[in-house]
Backbone as CSV, one residue per row, in Angstrom:
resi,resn,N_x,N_y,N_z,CA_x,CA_y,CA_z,C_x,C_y,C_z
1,UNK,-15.048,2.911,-25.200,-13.873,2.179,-25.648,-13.248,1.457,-24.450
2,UNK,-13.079,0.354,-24.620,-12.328,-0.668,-23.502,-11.243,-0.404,-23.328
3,UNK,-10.352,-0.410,-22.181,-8.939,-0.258,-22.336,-8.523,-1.534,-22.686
4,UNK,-6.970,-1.633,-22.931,-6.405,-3.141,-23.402,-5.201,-2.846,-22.789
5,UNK,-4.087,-3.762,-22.509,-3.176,-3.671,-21.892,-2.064,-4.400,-22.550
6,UNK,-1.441,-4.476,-22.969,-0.309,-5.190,-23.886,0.773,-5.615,-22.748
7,UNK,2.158,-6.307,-23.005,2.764,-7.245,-22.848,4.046,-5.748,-21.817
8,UNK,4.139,-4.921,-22.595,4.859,-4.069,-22.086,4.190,-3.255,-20.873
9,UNK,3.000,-3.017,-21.267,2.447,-2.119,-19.934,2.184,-3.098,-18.991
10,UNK,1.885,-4.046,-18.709,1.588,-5.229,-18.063,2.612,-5.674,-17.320
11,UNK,3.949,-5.657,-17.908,5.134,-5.758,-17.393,5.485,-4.067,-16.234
12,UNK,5.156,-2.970,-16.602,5.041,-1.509,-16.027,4.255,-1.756,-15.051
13,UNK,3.260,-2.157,-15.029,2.139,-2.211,-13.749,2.671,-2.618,-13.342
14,UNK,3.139,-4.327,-13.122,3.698,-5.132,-12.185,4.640,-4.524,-11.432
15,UNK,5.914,-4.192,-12.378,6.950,-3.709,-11.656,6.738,-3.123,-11.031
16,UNK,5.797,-1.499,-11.341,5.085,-0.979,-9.887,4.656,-1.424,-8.798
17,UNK,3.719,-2.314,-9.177,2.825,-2.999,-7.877,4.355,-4.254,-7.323
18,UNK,5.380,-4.461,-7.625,6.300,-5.342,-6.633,7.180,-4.838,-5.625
19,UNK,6.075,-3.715,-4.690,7.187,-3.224,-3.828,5.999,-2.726,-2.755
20,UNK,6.563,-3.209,-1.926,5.845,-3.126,-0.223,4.565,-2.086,-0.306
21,UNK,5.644,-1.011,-0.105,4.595,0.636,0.110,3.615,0.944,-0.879
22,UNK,4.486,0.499,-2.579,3.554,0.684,-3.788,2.168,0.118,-3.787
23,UNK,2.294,-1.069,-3.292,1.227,-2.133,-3.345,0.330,-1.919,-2.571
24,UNK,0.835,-1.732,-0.965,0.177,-1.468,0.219,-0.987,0.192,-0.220
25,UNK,-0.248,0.890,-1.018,-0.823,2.240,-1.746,-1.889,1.965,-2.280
26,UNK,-1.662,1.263,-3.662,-2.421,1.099,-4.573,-3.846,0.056,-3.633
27,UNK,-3.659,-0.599,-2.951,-4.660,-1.596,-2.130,-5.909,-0.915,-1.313
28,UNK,-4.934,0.273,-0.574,-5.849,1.242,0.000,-6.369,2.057,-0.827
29,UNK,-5.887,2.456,-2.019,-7.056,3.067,-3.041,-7.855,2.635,-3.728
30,UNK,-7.703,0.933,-3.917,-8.618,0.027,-4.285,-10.114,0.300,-3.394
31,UNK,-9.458,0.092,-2.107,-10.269,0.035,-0.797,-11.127,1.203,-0.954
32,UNK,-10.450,2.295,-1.184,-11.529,3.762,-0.823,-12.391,3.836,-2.178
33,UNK,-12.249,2.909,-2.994,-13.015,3.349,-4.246,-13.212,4.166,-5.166
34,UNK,-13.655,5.002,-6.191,-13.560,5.897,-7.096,-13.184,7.272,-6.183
35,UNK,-13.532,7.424,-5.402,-13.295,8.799,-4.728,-12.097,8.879,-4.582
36,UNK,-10.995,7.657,-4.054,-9.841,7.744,-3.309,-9.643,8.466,-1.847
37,UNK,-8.564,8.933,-1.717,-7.989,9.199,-0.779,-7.245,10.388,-0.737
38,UNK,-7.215,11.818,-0.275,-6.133,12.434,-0.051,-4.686,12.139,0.525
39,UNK,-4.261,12.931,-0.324,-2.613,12.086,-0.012,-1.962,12.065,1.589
40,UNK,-2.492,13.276,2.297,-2.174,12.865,3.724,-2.920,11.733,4.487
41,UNK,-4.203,11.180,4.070,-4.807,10.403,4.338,-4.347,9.315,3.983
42,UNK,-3.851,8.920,2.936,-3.257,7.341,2.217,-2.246,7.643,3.712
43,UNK,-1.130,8.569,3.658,0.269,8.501,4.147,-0.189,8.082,5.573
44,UNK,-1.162,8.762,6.441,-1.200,8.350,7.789,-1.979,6.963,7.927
45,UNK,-2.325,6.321,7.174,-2.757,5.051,6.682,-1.452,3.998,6.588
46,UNK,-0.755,4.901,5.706,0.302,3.650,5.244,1.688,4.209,6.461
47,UNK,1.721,5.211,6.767,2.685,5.496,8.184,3.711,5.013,7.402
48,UNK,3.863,5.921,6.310,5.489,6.541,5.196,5.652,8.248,5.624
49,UNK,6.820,8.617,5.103,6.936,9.820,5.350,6.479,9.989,3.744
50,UNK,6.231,11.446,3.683,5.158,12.444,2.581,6.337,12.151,1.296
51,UNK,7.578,12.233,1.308,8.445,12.369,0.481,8.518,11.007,-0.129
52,UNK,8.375,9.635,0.518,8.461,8.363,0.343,7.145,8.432,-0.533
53,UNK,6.057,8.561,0.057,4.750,8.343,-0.361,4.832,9.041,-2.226
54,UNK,5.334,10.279,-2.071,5.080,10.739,-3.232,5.947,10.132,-4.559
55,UNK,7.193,9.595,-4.069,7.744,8.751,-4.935,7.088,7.613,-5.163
56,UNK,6.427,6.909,-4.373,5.642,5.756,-4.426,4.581,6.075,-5.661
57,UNK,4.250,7.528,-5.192,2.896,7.441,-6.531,3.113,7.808,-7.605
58,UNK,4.625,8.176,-7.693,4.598,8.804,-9.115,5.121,7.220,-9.731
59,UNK,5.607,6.323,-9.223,6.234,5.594,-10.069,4.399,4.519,-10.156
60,UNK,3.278,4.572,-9.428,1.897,4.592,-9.818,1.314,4.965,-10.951
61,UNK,1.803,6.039,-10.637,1.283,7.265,-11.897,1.240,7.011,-13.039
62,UNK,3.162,6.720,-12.869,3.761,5.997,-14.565,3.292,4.855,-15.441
63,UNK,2.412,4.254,-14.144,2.101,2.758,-14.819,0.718,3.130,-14.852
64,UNK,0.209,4.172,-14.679,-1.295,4.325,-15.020,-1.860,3.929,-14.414
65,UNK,-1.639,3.070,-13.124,-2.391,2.448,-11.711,-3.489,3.760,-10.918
66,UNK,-2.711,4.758,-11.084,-3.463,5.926,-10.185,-3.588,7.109,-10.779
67,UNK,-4.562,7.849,-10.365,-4.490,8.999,-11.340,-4.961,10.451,-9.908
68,UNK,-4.713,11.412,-10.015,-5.039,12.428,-8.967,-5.256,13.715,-9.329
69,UNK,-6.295,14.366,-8.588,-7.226,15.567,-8.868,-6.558,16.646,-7.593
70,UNK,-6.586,17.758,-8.468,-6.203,18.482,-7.367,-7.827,19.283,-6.887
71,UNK,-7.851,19.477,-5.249,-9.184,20.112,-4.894,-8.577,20.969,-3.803
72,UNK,-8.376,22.261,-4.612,-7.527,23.321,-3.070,-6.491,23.046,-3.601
73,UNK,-6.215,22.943,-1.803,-4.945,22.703,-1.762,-4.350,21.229,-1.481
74,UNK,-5.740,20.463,-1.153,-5.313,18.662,-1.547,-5.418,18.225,-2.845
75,UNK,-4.287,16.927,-2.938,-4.674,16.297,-3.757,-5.021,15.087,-3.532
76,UNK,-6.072,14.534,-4.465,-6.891,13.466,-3.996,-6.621,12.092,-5.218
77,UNK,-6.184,11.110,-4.394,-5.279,9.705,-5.084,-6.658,8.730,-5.537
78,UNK,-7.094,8.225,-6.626,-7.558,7.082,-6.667,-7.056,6.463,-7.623
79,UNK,-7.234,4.971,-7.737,-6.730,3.641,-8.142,-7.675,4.358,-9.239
80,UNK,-6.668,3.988,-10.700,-7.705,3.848,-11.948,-8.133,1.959,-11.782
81,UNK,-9.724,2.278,-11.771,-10.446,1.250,-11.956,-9.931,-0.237,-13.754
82,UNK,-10.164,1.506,-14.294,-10.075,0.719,-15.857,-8.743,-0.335,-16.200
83,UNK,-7.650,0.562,-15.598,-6.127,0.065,-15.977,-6.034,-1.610,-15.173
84,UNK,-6.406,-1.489,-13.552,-7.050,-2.595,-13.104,-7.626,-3.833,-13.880
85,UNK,-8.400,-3.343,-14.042,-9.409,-4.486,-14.630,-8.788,-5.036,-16.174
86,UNK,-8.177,-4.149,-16.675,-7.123,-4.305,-17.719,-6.115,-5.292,-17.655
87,UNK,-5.315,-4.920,-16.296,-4.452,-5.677,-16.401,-4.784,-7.096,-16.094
88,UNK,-6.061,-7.475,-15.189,-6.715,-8.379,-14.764,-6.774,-9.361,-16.338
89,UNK,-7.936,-8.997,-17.256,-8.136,-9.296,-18.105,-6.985,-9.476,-19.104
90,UNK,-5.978,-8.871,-18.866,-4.365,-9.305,-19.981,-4.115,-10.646,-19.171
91,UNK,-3.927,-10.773,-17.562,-3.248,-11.854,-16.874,-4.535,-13.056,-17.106
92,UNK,-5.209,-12.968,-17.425,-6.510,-14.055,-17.358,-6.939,-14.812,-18.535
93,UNK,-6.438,-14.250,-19.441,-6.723,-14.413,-20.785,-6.571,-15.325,-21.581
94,UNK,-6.201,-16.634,-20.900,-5.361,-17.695,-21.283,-6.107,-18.474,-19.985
95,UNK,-6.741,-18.257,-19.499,-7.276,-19.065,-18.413,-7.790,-20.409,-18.528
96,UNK,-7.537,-21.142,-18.155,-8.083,-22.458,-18.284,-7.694,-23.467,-19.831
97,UNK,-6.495,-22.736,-20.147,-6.115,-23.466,-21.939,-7.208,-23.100,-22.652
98,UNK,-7.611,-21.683,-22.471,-8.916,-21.288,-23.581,-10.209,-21.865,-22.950
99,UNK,-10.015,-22.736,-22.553,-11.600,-23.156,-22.158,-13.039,-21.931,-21.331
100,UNK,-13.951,-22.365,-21.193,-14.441,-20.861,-21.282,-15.155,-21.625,-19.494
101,UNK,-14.146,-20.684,-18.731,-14.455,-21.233,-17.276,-15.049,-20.235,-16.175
102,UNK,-15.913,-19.442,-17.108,-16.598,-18.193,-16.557,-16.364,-17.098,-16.718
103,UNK,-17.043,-16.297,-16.346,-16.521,-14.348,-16.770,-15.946,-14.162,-15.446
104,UNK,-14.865,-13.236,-16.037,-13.578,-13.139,-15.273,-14.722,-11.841,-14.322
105,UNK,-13.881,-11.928,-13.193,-14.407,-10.761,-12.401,-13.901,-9.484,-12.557
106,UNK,-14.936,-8.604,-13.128,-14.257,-7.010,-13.143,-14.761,-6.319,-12.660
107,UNK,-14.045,-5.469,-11.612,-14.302,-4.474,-10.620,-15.079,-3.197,-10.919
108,UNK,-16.225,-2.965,-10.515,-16.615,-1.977,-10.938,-17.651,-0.886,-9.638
109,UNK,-16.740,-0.459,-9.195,-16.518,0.381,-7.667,-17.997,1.252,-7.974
110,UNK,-18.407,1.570,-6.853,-20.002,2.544,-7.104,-19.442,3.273,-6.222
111,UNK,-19.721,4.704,-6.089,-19.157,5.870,-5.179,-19.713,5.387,-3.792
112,UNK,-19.103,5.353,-2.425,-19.655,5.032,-1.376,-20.956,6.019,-0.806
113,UNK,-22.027,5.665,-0.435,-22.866,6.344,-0.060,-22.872,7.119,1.096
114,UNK,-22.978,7.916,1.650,-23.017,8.815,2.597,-24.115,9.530,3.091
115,UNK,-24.142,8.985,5.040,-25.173,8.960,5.562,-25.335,10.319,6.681
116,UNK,-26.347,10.952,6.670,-26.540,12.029,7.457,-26.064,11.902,8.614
């Protein structure tokens, strides 16, 4: 099943993603790919304090931008791919006055490989 993104959640993402740290967040979990990032790892990345950071992701969270696994005693941040490409495809959708000016680009992250 495809996700879809309507007029209201679309408006939720954004508002998330229009703020320095949020964005700068969500960019570096773009970056690390399906795996993400542990949250002390994003923070010494983005050089926020832990308390900033975690407000940053919950208001992520809310918009369905990020989603996180707990392993231990970390928890580990990645960018939902799907909601992405969602919102991509809501903002695009109208592209060109309907005209059909190629397939839109959708992100589709492969786990990074890892070398002995």
């Amino acid at each position: 099943m495809e996700l879809s993104v309507d007029t209201v959640t679309a408006l939720d993402c954004l508002r998330a993603l229009g703020q320095e740290h949020r964005l700068a967040a969500f960019r570096a979990l773009v970056q690390a790919g399906p795996a993400g990032l542990c949250v002390g790892e994003l923070r010494e990345a983005l050089g926020i304090p832990g308390p900033t950071l975690s407000a940053h992701l919950n208001q992520l969270r809310q918009a369905g931008l990020v989603q996180d696994q707990r392993e231990g005693r970390q928890i580990q941040v990645a960018a939902d791919f799907a909601r992405m490409n969602a919102l991509l495809a809501f903002l695009t959708e109208n592209c060109c006055a309907g005209a059909d000016c190629g397939p839109a680009s959708v992100c589709a992250p492969t786990a990074k490989e890892t070398t002995a």
